[in-house]
C-alpha positions as CSV (number, residue, x, y, z in Angstrom):
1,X,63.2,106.3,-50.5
2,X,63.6,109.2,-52.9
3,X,67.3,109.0,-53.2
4,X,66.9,105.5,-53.6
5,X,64.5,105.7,-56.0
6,X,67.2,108.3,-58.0
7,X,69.9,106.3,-57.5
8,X,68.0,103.1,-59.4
9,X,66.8,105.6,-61.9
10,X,70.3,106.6,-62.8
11,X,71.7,102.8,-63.0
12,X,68.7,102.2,-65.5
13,X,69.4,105.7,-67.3
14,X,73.7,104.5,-67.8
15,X,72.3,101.6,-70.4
16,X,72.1,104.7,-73.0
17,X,73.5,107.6,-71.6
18,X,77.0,108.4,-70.3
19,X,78.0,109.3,-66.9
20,X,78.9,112.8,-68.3
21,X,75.2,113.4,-69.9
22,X,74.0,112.5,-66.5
23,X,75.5,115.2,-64.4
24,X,74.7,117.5,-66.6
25,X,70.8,116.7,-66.8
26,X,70.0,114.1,-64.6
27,X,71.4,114.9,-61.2
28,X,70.2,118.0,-60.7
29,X,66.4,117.0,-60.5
30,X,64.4,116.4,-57.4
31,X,62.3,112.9,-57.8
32,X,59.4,112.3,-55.8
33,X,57.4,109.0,-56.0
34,X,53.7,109.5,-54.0
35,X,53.0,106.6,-51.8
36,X,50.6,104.6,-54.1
37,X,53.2,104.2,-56.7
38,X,52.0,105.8,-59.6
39,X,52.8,109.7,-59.7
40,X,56.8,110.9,-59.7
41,X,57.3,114.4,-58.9
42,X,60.4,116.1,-61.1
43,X,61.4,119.1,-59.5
44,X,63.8,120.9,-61.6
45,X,66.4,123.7,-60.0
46,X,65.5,126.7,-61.5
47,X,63.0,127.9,-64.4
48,X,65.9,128.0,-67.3
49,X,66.5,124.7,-66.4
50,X,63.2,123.4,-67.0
51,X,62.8,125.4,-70.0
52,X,66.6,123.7,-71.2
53,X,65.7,120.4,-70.1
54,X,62.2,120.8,-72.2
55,X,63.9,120.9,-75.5
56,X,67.0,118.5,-75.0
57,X,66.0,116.0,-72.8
58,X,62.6,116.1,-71.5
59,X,61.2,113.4,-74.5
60,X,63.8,111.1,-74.1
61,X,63.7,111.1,-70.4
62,X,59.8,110.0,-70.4
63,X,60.5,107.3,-72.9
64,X,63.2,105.8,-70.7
65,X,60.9,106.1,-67.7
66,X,58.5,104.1,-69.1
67,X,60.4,101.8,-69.9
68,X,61.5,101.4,-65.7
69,X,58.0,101.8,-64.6
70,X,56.8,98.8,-67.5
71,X,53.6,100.3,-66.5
72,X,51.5,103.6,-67.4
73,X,52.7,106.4,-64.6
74,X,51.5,109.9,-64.2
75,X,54.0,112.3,-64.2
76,X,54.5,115.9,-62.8
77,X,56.9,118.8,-63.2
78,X,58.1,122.1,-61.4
79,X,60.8,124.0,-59.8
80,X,62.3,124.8,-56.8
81,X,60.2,127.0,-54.7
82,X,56.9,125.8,-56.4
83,X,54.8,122.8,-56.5
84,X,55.3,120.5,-59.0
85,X,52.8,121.1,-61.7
86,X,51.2,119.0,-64.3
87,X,53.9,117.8,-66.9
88,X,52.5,120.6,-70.2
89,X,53.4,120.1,-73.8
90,X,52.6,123.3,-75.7
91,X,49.3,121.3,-77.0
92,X,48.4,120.5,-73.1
93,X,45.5,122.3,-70.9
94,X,46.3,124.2,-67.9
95,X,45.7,120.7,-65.4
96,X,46.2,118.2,-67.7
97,X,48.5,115.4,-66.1
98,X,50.7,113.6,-68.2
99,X,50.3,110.1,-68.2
100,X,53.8,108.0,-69.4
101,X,52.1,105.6,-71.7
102,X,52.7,104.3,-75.2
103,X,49.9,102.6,-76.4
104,X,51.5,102.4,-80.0
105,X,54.6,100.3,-79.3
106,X,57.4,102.2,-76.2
107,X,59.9,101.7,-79.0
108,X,58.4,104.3,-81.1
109,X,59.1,107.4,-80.1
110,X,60.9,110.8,-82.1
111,X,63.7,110.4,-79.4
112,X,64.3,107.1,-81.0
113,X,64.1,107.5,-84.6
114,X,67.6,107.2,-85.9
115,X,68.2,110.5,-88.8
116,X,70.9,112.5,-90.2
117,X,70.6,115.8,-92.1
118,X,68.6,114.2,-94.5
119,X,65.4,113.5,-92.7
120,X,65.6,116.5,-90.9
121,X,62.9,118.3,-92.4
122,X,60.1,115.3,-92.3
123,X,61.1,114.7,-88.6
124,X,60.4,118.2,-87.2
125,X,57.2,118.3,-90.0
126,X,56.2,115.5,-87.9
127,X,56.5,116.8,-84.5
128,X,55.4,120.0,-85.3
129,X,52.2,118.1,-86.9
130,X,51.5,116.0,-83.3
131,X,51.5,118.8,-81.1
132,X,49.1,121.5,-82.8
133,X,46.4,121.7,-81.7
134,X,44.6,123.4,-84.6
135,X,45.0,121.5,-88.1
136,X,47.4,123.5,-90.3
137,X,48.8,121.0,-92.4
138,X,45.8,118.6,-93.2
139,X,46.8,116.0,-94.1
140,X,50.1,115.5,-93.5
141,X,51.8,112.4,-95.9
142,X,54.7,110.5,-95.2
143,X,56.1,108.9,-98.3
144,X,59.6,106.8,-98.6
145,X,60.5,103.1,-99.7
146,X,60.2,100.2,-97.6
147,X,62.4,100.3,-94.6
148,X,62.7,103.9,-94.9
149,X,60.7,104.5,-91.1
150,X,57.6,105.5,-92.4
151,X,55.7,103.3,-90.1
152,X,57.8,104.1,-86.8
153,X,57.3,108.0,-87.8
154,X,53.5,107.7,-88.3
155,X,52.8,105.2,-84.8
156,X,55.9,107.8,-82.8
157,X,52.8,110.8,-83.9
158,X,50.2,108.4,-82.7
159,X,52.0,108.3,-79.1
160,X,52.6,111.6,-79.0
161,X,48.9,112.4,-79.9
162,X,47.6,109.7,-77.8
163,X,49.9,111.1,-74.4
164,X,48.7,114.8,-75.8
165,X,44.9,114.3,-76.0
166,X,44.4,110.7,-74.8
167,X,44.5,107.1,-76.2
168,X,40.7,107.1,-77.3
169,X,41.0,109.8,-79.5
170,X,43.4,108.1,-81.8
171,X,43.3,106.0,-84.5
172,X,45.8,104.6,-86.2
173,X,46.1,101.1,-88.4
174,X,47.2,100.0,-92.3
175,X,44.1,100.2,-94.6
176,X,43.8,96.6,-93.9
177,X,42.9,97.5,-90.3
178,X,40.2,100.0,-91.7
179,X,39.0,97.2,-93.7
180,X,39.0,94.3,-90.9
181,X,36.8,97.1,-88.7
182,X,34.5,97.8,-91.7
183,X,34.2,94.0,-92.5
184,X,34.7,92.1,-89.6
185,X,34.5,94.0,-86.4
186,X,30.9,96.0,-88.1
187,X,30.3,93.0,-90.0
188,X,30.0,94.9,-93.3
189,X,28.0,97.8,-91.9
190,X,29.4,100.5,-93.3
191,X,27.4,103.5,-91.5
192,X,28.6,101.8,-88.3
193,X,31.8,101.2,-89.3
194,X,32.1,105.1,-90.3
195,X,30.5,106.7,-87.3
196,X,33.2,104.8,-84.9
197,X,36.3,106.0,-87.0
198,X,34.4,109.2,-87.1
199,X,34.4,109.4,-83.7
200,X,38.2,109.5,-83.3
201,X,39.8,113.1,-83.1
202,X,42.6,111.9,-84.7
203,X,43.2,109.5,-88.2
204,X,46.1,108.0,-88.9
205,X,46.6,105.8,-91.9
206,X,49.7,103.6,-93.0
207,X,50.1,101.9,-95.9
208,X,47.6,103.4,-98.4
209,X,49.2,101.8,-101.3
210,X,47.3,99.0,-100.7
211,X,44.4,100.6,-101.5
212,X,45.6,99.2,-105.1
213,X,44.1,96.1,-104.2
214,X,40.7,97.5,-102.7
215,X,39.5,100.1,-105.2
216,X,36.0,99.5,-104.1
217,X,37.5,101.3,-100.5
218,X,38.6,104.1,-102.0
219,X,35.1,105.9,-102.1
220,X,35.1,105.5,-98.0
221,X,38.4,106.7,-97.6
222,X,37.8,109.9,-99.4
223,X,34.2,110.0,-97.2
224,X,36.4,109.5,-93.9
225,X,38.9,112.3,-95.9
226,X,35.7,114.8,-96.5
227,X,34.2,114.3,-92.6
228,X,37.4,114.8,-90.8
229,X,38.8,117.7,-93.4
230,X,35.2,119.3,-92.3
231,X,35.6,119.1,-88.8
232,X,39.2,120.4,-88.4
233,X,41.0,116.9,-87.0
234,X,44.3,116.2,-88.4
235,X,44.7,113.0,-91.1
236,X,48.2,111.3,-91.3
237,X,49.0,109.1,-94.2
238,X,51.7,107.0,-94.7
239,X,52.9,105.8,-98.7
240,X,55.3,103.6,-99.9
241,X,57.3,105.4,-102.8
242,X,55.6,108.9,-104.1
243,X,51.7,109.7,-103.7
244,X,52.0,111.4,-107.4
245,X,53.0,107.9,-108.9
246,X,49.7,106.4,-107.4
247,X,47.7,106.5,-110.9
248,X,45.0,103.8,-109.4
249,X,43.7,106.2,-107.1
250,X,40.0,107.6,-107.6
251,X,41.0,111.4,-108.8
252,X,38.4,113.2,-106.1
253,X,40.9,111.1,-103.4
254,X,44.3,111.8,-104.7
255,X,43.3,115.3,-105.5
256,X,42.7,115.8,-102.1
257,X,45.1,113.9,-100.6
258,X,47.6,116.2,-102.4
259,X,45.8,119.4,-100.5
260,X,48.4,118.6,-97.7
261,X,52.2,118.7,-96.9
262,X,53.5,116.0,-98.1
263,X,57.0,114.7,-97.0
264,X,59.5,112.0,-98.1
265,X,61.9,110.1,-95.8
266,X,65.2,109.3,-97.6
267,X,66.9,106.1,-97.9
268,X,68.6,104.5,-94.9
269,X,72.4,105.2,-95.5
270,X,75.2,103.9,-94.0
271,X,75.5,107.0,-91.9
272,X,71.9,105.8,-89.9
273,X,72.3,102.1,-90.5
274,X,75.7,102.0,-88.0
275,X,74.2,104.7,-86.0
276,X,70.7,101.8,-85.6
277,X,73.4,99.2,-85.1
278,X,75.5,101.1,-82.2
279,X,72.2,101.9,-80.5
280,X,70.8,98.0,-80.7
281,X,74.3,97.1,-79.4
282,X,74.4,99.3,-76.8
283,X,70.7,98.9,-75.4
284,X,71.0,95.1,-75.4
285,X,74.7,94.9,-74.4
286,X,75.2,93.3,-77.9
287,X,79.5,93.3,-77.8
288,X,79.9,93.6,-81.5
289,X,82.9,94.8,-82.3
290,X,83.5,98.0,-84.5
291,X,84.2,96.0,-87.5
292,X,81.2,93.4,-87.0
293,X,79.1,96.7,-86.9
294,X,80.4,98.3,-90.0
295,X,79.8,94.4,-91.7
296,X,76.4,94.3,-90.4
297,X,75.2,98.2,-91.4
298,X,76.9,97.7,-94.6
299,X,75.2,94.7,-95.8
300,X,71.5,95.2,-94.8
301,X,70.0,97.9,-96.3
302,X,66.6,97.7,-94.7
303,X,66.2,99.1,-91.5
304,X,63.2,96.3,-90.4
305,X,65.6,93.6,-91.9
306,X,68.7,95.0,-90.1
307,X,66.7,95.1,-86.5
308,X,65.7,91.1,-87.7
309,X,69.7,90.6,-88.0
310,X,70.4,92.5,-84.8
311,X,67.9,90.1,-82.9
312,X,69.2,87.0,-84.4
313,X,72.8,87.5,-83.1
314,X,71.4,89.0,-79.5
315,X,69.4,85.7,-79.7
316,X,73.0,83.5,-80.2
317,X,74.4,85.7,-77.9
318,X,71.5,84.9,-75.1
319,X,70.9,81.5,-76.0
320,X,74.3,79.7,-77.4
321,X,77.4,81.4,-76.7
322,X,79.0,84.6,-75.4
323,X,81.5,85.2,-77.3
324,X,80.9,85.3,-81.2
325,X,83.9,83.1,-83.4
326,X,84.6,84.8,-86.3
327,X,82.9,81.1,-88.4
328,X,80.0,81.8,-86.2
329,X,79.6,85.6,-86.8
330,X,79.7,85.3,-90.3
331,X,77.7,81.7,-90.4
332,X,74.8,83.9,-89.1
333,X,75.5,86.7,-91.0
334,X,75.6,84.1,-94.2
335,X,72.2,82.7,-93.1
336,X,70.0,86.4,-92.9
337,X,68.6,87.2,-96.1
338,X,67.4,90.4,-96.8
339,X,65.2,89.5,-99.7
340,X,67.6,91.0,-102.6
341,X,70.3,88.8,-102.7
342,X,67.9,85.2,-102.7
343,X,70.1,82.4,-100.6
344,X,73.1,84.1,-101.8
345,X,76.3,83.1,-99.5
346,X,79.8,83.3,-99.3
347,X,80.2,79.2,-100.1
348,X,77.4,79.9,-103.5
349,X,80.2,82.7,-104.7
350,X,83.1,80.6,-103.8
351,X,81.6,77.4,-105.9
352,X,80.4,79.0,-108.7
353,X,83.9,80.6,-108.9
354,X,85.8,78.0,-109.1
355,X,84.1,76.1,-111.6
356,X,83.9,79.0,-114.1
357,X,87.7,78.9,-113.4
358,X,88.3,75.3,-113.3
359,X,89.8,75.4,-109.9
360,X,89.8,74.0,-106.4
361,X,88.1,76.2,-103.5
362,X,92.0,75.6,-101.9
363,X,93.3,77.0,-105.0
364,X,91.2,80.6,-104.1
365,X,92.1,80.6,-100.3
366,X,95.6,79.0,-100.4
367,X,98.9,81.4,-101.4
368,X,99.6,80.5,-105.4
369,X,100.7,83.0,-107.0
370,X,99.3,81.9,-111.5
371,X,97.8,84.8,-112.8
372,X,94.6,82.4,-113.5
373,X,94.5,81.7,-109.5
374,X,95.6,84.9,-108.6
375,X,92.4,86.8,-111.2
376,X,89.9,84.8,-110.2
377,X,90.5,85.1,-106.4
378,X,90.1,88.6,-107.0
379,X,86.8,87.7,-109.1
380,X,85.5,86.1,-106.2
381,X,86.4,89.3,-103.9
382,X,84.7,91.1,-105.7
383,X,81.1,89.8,-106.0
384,X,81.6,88.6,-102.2
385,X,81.4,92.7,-101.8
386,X,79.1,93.5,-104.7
387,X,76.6,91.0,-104.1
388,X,76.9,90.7,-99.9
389,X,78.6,93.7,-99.0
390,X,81.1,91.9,-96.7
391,X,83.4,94.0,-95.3
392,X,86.8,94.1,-96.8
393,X,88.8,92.8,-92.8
394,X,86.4,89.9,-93.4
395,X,87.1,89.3,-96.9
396,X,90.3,88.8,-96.3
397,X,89.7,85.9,-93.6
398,X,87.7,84.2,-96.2
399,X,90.4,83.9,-98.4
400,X,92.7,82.4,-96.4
401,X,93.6,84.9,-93.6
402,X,94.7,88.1,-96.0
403,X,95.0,91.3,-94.6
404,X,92.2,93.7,-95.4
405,X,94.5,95.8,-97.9
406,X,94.6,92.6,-99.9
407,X,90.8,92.5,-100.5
408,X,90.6,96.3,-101.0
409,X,92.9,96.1,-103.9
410,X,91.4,93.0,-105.4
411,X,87.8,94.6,-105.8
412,X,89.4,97.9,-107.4
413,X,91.0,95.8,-109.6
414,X,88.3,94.3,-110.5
415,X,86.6,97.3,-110.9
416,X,89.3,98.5,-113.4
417,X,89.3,96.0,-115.3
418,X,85.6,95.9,-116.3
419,X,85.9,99.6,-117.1
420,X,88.9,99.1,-119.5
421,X,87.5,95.8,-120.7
422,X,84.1,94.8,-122.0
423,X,84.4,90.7,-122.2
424,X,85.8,90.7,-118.9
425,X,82.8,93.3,-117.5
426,X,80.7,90.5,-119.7
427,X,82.5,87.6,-117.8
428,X,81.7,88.8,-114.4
429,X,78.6,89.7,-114.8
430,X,77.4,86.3,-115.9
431,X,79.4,85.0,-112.8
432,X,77.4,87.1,-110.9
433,X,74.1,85.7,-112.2
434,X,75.1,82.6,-111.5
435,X,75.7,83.2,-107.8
436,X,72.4,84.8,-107.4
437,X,70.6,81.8,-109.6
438,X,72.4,79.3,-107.7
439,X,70.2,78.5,-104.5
């Protein structure tokens, strides 16, 4: 049964890892499920190893369990020549059992939170935050734009915190939440409202700019602040843009509020949008090709957005067809707005092109060669890229089945051109209004 067990694990495991990653930290460990089904036994081979597998693999490897067991599992560790012991994290008691549970959402996790170099610092900030056990940095504030992570960050602490110290010790919600329990749940009665969140260990808070909105609140947030700062239990905030820009806070709160360590996740780039996309594609079996991904991470800036996108093409792949044309890959990619570019699409740029130019939309994708035809094809290149971000292979099937050289060397034309000349730099960009007005 235990080899079995294994040997289903490992199918499960090869959705995300490689057959390589495996051997190396997967086959060596002992599994053993007890008969009722909900406690595995992971034995590992020696002590290094455990201590190895701790700070590589060991967070991933829980996420990914839970995710098999779809249900809340208690899990224990140990080595070869001892019994398993109660899975520890440095913030765990001596016989604490680890329960595999994520009552915040199973995709949020730090194992899943796509980064490059620069997050780095916020993301270990972060971990560092959810396993102490004594308050050091209080509070801790994540700041960033929309679609930056912010929220995955702050409800990936609540997990941890909750798995840690238990799911009753941890509170986490927007300040709308904190308002709908002050309002509706306590029915306006603020002392009761107060003495529940007080009773949480831990306070996590997302979205305090809206607090723009509910200044009256602000004097219970910084009473919440004062009670939990008081009694040594860790606060988590989460800002859109930069606390110091918040000039509608009360003074007393933003005064305090800047007591902590405050950190700021950058921008998604490119770099962490197709590294988002290869994971969604891989997880979900998604058979984009490398070009499709490179179109899809180039265009949609927002990571929520993007994940939107993702799911809208899994959901044509699952439901329609499967096998994407290239009409019906960009249809759908034509379709998804991301909320900066209105109802912007290939067609609007195409249209508004040609009767600036006085042309035929067969005049931009057929093979004539008049400098009028030939300039505003290029025109129409260009803001395809500017204003969509198509990518430059798929460019060049718009227009008539060009190679992708062809569309790279129109948009730098472009490009040249309204650095060398102001009317034309004028002429474009009133194009460009006109494909973003035109919905």
């Amino acid at each position: 049964m235990d080899s079995e067990l294994k040997n289903i694990l490992r199918d499960h495991l090869l959705k995300n890892h490689s057959a390589d990653e495996l051997r190396r930290w997967y086959d060596p460990l002992r599994l053993t499920m007890n008969s009722e089904q909900t406690e595995l036994s992971v034995v590992f081979p020696h002590a290094f190893f455990s201590q190895w597998f701790a700070g590589s693999h060991q967070e991933r490897f829980e996420q990914e369990l839970h995710a098999f067991f779809a249900a809340p599992v208690r899990l224990r560790y140990g080595t070869n020549g001892s019994s398993a012991k109660a899975a520890q994290t440095p913030a765990a008691g001596e016989d604490d059992v680890r329960t595999l549970d994520y009552p915040f959402g199973r995709e949020f996790a730090f194992s899943s939170f796509v980064q490059n170099n620069k997050n780095a610092f916020p993301i270990i900030s972060a971990r560092e935050v959810a396993k102490q056990t004594d308050p050091t940095f209080n509070p801790f504030i994540v700041c960033g734009p929309s679609g930056s992570g912010k929220t995955h960050l702050l409800k990936a602490m609540a997990n941890e915190l909750a798995r840690n110290h238990g799911r009753e010790n941890v509170f986490f919600g927007s300040v709308e939440d904190l308002l709908h329990l002050y309002e509706g749940e306590c029915g306006g009665d603020a002392m009761k409202a107060r003495a529940q969140v007080c009773g949480y260990t831990f306070l996590l808070v997302d979205d305090l700019h809206l607090l723009k909105g509910h200044r009256d609140f602000q004097s219970e947030i910084l009473t919440l602040f004062d009670s939990f700062y008081d009694a040594r239990k860790q606060m988590v905030f989460g800002c859109l843009g930069n606390l110091p820009s918040y000039d509608f806070l009360d003074p007393k709160l933003k005064s305090r509020l800047e007591w902590g360590l405050i950190v700021t996740l950058a921008e998604p780039d490119l770099e962490v949008r197709i590294a988002c996309v290869e994971r969604f594609c891989r997880q979900k079996q998604l058979g984009l090709s490398r070009e499709r991904q490179l179109t899809v991470a180039q265009r949609f800036t927002d990571l929520r957005f993007l994940q939107g996108v993702l799911l809208k093409l899994y959901a044509y792949k699952e439901f329609v067809s499967t096998e994407f044309s290239d009409s019906d890959f960009d249809r759908i990619i034509a379709q998804s707005d991301d909320g900066a570019r209105g109802d912007v699409d290939p067609q609007t740029i195409l249209d508004v092109v040609a009767a600036f130019y006085g042309l035929s939309l067969g005049d931009l994708k057929g093979a004539r060669r008049h400098h009028n035809i030939v300039r505003a094809r290029q025109v129409a290149m260009y803001l395809s890229r500017d204003i969509l971000q198509t990518s430059y292979p798929a460019l060049g099937r718009q227009f008539g089945g060009r190679d992708h050289s062809t569309a790279l060397y129109a948009v730098k034309k472009v490009r040249t051109l309204m650095a060398e000349d102001v009317h034309f730099k004028d002429q474009v960009e009133t194009l460009r209004k006109r494909c973003l007005a035109d919905d």
